[in-house]
N, C-alpha and C positions, 0 to 999 in steps of 0.2 A: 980312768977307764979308757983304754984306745977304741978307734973307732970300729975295726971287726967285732970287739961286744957288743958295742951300742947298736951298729949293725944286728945283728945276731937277734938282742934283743927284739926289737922291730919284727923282723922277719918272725919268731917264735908268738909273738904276739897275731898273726896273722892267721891262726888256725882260732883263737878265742872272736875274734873278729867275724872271721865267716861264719862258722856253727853255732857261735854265741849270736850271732842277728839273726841266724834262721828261725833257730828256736827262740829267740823274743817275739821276730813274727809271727811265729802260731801261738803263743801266747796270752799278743795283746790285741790278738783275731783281726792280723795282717792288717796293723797299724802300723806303718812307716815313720811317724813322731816318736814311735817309741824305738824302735832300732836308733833313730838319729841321736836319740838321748845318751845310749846304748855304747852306740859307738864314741861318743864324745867324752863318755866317763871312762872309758878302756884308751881312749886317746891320750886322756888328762892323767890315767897310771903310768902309762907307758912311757911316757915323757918322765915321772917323776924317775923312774927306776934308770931311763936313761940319762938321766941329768948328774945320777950321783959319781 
C-alpha cells in the first residue's frame, strides 16, 4: 500500500473521530474517559487497516 492510501486512510478516519467523540460525550453524560477509550479503539483500527 503507498503512502497517499495510508494517508487517505487517516484523514477518512477523522470524521468517525470527531462525531463519533461528540456523540460518546452525550452518551456517557460528558465523560471524557470515555471518548479517550473511544478514541484509542478507533486509533488501534486505524492503524491496523493502515498497516496492511
Amino acid at each position: 500500500m503507498n503512502m497517499s492510501r495510508r494517508l487517505s486512510i487517516l484523514v477518512f478516519s477523522g470524521v468517525p473521530a470527531i462525531v463519533g467523540g461528540g456523540i460518546v460525550y452525550a452518551l456517557f453524560n460528558h465523560n471524557y474517559s470515555a471518548v479517550f477509550i473511544y478514541e484509542v479503539i478507533l486509533i488501534l483500527i486505524v492503524i491496523g487497516f493502515a498497516s496492511k
